[in-house]
LUMTI-612601 format. One line per 10 residues: their letters; for each residue x negated, y, z of N, C-alpha, C, O. Coordinates in steps of 0.02 Angstrom, whole numbers, plus 50000, padded with zeros to 5 digits. Last residue first. Example, Ala and Ser with C-alpha at 12.3 -4.5 7.8 and 13.67 -1.06 7.14 Angstrom:
% LUMTI-612601
sa> 49358,49888,50354,49316,49947,50357,49355,50002,50394,49330,50057,50402  49340,49716,50390,49385,49775,50390,49340,49835,50390,49288,49834,50423
This chain:
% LUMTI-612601
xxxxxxxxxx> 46623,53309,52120,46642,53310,52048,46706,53280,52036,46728,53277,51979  46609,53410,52259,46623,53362,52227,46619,53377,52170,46613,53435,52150  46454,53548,52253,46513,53529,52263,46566,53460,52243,46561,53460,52182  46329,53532,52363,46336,53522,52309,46420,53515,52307,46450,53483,52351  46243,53528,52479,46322,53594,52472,46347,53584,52408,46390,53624,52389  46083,53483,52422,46125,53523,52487,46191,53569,52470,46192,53628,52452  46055,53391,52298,46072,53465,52346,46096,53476,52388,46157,53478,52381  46073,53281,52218,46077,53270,52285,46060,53337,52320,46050,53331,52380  46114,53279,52072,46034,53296,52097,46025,53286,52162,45966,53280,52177  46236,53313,52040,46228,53241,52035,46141,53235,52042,46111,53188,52018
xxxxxxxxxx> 46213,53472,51945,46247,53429,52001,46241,53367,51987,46239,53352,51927  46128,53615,51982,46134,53560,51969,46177,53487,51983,46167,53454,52034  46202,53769,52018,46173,53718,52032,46190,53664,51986,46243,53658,51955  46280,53893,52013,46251,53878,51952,46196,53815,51968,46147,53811,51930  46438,53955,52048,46397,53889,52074,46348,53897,52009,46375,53907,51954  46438,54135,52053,46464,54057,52021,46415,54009,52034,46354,54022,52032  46542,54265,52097,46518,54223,52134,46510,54163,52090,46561,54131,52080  46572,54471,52085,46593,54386,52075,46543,54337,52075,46490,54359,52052  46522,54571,52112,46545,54541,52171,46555,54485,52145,46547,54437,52183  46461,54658,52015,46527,54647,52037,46585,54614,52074,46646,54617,52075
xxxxxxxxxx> 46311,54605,52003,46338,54660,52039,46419,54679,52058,46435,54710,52109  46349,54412,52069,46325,54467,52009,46340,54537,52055,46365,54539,52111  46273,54278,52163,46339,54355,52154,46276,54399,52107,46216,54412,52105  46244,54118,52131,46234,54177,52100,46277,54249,52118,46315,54269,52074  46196,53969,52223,46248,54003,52201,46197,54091,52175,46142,54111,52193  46088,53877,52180,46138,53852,52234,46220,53891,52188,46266,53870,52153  45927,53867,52137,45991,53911,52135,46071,53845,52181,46081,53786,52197  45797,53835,52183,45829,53808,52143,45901,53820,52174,45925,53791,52222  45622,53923,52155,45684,53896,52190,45738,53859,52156,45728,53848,52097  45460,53979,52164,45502,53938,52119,45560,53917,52153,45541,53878,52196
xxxxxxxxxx> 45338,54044,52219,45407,54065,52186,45440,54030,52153,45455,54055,52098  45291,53885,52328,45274,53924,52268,45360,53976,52244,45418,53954,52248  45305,53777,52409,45291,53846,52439,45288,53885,52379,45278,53942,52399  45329,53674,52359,45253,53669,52380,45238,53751,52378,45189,53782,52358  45464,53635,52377,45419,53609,52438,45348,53649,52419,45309,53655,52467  45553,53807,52343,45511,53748,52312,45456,53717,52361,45412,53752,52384  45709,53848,52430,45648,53846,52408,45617,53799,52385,45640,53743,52397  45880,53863,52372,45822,53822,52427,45753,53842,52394,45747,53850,52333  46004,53975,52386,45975,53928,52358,45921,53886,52397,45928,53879,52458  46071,54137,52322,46072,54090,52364,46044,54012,52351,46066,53988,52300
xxxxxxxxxx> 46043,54280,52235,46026,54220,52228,46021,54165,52292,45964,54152,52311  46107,54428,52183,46090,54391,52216,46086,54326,52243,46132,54313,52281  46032,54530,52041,46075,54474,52070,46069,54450,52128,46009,54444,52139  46033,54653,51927,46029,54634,51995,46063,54577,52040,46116,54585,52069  46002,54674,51773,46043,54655,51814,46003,54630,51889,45953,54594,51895  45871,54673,51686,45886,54713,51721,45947,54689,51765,45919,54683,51820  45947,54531,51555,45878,54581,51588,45906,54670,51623,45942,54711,51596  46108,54500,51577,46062,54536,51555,45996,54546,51585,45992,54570,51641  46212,54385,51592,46158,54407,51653,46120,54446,51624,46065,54429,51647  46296,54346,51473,46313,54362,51578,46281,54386,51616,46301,54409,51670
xxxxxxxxxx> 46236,54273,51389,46230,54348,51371,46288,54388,51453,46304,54446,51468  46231,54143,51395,46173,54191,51383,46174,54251,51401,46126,54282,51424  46381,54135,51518,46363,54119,51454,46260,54147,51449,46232,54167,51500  46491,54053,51627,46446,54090,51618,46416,54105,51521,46443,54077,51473  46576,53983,51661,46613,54070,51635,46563,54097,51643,46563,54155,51662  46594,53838,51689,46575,53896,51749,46590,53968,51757,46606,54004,51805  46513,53820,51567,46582,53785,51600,46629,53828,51640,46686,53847,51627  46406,53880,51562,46449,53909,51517,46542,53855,51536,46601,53862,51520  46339,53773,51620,46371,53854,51666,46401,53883,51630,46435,53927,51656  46338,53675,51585,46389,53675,51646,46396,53722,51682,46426,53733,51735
xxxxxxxxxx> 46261,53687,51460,46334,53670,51438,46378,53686,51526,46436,53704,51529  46127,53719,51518,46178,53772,51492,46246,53766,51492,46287,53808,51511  46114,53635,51678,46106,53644,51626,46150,53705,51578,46201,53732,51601  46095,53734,51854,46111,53692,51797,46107,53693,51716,46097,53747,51688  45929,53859,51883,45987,53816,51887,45988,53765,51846,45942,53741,51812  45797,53880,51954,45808,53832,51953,45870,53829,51933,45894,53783,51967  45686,54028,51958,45746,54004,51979,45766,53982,51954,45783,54014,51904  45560,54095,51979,45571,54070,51937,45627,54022,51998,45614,53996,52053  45499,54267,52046,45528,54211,52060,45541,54181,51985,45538,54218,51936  45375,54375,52056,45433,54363,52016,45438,54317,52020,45388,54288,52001
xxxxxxxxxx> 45367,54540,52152,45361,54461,52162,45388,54423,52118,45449,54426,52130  45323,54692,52178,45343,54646,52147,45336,54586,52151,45276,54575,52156  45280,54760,52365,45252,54717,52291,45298,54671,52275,45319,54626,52311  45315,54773,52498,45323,54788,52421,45300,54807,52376,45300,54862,52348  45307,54672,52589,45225,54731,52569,45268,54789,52528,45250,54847,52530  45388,54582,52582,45413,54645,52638,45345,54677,52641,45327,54706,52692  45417,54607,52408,45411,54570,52462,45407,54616,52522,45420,54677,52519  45561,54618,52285,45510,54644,52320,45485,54604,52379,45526,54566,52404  45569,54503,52129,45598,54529,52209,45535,54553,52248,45479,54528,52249  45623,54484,51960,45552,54519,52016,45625,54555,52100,45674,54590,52114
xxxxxxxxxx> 45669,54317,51911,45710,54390,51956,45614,54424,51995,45571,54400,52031  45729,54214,51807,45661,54242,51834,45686,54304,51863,45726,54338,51832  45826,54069,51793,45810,54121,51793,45775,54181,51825,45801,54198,51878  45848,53913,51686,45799,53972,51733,45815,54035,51696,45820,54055,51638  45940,53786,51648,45919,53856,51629,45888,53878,51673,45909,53850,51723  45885,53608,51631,45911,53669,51664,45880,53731,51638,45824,53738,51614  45849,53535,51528,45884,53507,51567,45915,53561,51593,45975,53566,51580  45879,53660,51398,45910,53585,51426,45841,53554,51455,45790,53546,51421  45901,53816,51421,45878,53780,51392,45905,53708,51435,45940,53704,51486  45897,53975,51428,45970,53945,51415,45920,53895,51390,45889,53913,51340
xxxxxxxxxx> 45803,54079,51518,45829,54037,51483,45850,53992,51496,45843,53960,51548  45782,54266,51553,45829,54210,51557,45809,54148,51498,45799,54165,51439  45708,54388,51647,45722,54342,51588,45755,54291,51604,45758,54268,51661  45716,54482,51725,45672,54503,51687,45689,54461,51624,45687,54483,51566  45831,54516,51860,45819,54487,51814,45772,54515,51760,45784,54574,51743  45792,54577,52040,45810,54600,51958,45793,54544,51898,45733,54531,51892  45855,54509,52207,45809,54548,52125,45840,54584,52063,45894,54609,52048  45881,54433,52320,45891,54480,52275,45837,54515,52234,45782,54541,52246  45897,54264,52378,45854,54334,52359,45909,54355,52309,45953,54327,52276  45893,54182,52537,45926,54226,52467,45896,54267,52452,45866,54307,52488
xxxxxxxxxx> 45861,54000,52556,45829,54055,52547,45902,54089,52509,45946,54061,52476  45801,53843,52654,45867,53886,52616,45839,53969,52620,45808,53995,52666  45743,53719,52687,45705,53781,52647,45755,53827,52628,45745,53852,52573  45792,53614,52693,45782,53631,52758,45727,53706,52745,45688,53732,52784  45767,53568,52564,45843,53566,52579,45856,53611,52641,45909,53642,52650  45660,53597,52424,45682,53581,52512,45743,53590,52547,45759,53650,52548  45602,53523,52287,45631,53581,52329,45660,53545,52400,45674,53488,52418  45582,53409,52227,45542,53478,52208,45550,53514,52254,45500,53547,52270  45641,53304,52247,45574,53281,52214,45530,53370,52236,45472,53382,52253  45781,53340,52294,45706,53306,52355,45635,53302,52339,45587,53297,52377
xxxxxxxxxx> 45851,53327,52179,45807,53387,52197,45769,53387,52235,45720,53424,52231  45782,53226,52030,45812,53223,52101,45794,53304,52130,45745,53336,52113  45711,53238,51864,45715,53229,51921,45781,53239,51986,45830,53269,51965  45723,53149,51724,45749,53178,51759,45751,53190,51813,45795,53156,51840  45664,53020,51666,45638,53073,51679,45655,53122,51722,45612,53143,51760  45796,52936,51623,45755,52914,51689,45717,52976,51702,45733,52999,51757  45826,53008,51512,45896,53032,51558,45815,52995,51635,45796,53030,51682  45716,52999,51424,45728,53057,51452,45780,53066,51497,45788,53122,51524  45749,52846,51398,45687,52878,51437,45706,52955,51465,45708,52965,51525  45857,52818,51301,45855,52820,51389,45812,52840,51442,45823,52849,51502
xxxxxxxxxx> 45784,52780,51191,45850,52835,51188,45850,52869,51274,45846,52927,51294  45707,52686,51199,45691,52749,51192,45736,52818,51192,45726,52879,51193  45826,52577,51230,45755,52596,51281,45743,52651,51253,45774,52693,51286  45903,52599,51113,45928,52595,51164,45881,52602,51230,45902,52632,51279  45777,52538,51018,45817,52598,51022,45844,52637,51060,45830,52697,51060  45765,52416,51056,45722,52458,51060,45748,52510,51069,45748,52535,51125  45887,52347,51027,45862,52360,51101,45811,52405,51113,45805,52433,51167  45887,52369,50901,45942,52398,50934,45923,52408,51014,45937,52455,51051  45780,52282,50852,45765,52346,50841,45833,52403,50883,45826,52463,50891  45845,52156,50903,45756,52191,50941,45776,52262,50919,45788,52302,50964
xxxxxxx> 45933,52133,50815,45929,52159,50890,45885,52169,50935,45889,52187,50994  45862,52121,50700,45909,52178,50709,45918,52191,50795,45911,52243,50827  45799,52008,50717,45778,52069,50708,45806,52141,50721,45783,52193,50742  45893,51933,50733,45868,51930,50806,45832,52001,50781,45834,52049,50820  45953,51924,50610,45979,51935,50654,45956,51962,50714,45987,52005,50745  45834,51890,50519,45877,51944,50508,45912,51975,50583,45901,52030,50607  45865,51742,50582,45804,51779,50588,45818,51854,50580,45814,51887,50632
């Protein structure tokens, strides 16, 4: 009896543990593959958070008027993989942002690739999300 208890409460466990990896979305869920976009901007803010970091860039539109995007990358641990860190992209920096747009048309995208002002180049996509250009693992 003891016994079977114990393994109810292990299976339980093991189900609640696992909910947040099922949560996780696909990128087909949000964004468009047949939507490819680059922008350039200016970074206003950054966060370093789990599932994925965002990052917010005001880009002018062809009115010009400020526009401020919210941009979709990978999680922290796989851009600090990458040679990225928090402190890589300062507020104010100018970036330019290769990537796909969000299906329901809104400033929201989901990063692909990043050139900083010094020309250097880093995948900051999600990977194992089904993206377009995604690189092997």
């Amino acid at each position: 009896m003891r016994l079977t208890h114990q393994m109810i409460l292990t299976w339980a466990v093991v189900c609640v543990s696992a909910s947040p990896a099922i949560a996780h979305h696909a990128f087909s869920a949000e964004f468009d593959a047949n939507r490819p976009l680059q922008l350039r901007g200016t970074v206003n803010r950054t966060e370093w958070i789990n599932p994925h970091s965002w990052i917010h860039i005001d880009v002018k539109d062809e009115s010009g008027n400020v526009v401020t995007w919210a941009i979709e990358c990978g999680a922290p641990n796989s851009l600090m993989r990458r040679g990225l860190n928090k402190n890589s992209i300062p507020v104010g920096t100018e970036l330019v942002i290769d990537g796909f747009g969000a299906k329901d048309g809104s400033t929201t995208a989901n990063a692909r690739d990043i050139t900083l002002p010094d020309g250097s180049q880093f995948f900051v996509g999600s990977s194992g999300t089904g993206a377009p250009y995604e690189p092997p693992r």
